[in-house]
C-alpha positions in Angstrom: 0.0 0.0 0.0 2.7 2.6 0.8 4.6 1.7 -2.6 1.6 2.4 -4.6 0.9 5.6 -2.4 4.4 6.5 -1.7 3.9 10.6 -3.1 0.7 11.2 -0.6 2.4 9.3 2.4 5.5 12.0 2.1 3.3 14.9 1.0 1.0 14.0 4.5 4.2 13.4 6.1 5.8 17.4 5.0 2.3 18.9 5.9 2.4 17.8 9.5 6.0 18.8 10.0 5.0 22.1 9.0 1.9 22.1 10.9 3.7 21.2 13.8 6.3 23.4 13.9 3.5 26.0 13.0 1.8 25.2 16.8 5.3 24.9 18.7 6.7 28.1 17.1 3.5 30.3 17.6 2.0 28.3 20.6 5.1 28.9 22.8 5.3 32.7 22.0 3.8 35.1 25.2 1.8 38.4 24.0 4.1 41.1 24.3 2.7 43.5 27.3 2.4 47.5 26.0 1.8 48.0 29.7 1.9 46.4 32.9 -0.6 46.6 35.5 0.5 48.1 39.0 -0.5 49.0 42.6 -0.2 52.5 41.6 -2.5 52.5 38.8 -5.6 54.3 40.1 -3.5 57.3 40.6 -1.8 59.3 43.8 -4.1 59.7 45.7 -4.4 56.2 47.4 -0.4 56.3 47.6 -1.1 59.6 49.4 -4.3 58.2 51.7 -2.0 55.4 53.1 0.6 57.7 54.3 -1.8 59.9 55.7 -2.5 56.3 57.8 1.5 55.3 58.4 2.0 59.0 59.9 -1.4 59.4 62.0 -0.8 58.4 65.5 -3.1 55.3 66.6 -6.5 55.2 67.4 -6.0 53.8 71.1 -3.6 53.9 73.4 -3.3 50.5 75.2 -1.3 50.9 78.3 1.0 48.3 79.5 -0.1 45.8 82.7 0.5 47.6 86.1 3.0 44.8 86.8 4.8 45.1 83.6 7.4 47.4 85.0 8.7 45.4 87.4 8.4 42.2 86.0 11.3 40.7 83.2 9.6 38.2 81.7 6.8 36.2 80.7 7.8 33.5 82.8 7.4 35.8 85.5 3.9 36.3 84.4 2.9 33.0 84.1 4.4 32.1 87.9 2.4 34.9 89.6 -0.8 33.6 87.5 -0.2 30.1 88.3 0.3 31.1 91.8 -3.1 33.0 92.1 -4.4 29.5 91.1 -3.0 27.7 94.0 -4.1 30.2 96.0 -7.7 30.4 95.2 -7.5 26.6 95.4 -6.0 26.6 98.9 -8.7 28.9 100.1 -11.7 27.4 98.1 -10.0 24.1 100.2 -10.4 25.3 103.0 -13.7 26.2 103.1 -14.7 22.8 102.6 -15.2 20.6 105.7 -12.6 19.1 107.6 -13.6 15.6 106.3 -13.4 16.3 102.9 -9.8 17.6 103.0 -7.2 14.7 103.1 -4.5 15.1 105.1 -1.1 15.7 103.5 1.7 12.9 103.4 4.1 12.9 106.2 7.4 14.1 105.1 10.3 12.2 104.7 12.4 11.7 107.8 15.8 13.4 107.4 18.5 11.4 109.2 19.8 14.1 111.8 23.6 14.7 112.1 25.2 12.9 115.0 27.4 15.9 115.6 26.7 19.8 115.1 30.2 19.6 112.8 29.7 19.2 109.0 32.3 17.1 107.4 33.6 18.1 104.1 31.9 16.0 101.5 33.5 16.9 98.7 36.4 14.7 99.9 34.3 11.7 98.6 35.3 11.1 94.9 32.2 12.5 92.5 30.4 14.4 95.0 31.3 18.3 93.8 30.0 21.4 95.5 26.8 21.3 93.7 25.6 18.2 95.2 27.0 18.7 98.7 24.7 22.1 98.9 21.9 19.3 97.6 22.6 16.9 100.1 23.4 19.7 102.7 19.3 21.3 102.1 18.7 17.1 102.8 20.0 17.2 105.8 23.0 15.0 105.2 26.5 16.8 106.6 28.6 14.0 108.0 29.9 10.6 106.3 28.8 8.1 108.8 25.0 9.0 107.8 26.2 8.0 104.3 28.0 5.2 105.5 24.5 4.4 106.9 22.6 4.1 103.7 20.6 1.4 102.7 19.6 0.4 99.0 15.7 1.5 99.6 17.6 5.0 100.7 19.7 5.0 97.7 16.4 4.9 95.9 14.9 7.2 97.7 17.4 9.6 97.5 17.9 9.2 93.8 14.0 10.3 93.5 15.2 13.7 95.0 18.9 14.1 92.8 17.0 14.9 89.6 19.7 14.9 87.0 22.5 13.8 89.7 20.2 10.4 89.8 22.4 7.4 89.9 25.6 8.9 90.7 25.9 8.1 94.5 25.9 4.4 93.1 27.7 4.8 90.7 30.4 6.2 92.5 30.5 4.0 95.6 30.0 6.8 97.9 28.7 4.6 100.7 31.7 2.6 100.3 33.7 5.7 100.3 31.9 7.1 103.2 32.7 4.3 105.4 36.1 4.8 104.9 35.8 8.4 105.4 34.0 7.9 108.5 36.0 5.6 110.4 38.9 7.8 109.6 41.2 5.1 107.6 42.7 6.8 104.9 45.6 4.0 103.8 42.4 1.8 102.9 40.1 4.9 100.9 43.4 5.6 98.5 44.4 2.1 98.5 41.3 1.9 96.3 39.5 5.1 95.6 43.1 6.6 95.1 44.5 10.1 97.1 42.1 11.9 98.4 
């Protein structure tokens, strides 16, 4: 079929060459623009209306918090907000019968220093100044109440360490503390090293 019709297959094939270059030539092509549109283009006068608004002074003056001035932050803020909270809770308690209250838990007993004397606790190997003025607002100043800890109060304690957690296990301070405590120091830096 194409040999007999071999001059209208080509002259098909030309035309559709030249119509498609026709379409991606012209189809391509973007209007040229005389004039482009712009936020201007109703005139001055608008330009001129907004900055008669930029340079008025506002409509309202909002003054600041009475408490503004001596407060930094909004930290600050929110603690004297969330303190109101607890307040009005405590009182709105306590108008409530005495039945309905529960009473609070019984705080944790404190072990009480044998002696009026602090002993320096730094001296026990990862136990810095931080965590002596931690240990100090516990209540603990002197080894032999160290010495004296149990596993249930090295749990309980490492409740109360926060980020310190772990570390008075971790660094034998009980075992230290002993040694501390009954005053022989050839045994502590034959194995916790020199003090």
């Amino acid at each position: 079929m194409i040999e007999a019709n071999w001059l209208i297959f080509i002259a098909a094939l030309l035309i559709g060459i030249v119509v498609a270059y026709w379409v991606f030539v012209h189809g391509t092509r973007q209007p040229k623009r005389d004039r482009r549109p712009d936020v201007l283009d109703e005139g001055a006068s608008p330009a001129k209306r907004n900055q008669a608004l930029i340079d008025a002074p506002p409509a309202a003056h909002i003054d600041p918090p009475a408490m503004a001035g001596t407060m930094a932050g909004i930290g600050e803020v929110i603690a004297v907000a969330a303190q109101e909270e607890v307040d009005a809770a405590e009182e709105k308690r306590s108008h409530q019968p005495a039945a309905a209250t529960a009473a609070p838990p019984p705080p944790t007993p404190v072990p009480a220093a044998t002696e009026a004397k602090a002993d320096d606790l730094r001296r026990i190997k990862g136990l810095g100044p931080k965590m002596q003025t931690l240990l100090q607002s516990l209540g603990i100043t002197r080894y032999e109440q160290i010495a004296n800890w149990t596993d249930a109060d090295l749990d309980e304690l490492d409740g109360k360490l926060g980020s310190f957690a772990g570390r008075p296990r971790r660094d034998n301070w009980v075992e230290q503390a002993k040694f501390l405590a009954s005053g022989d120091k050839a045994a502590y830096e034959a194995k916790f090293g020199k003090l």
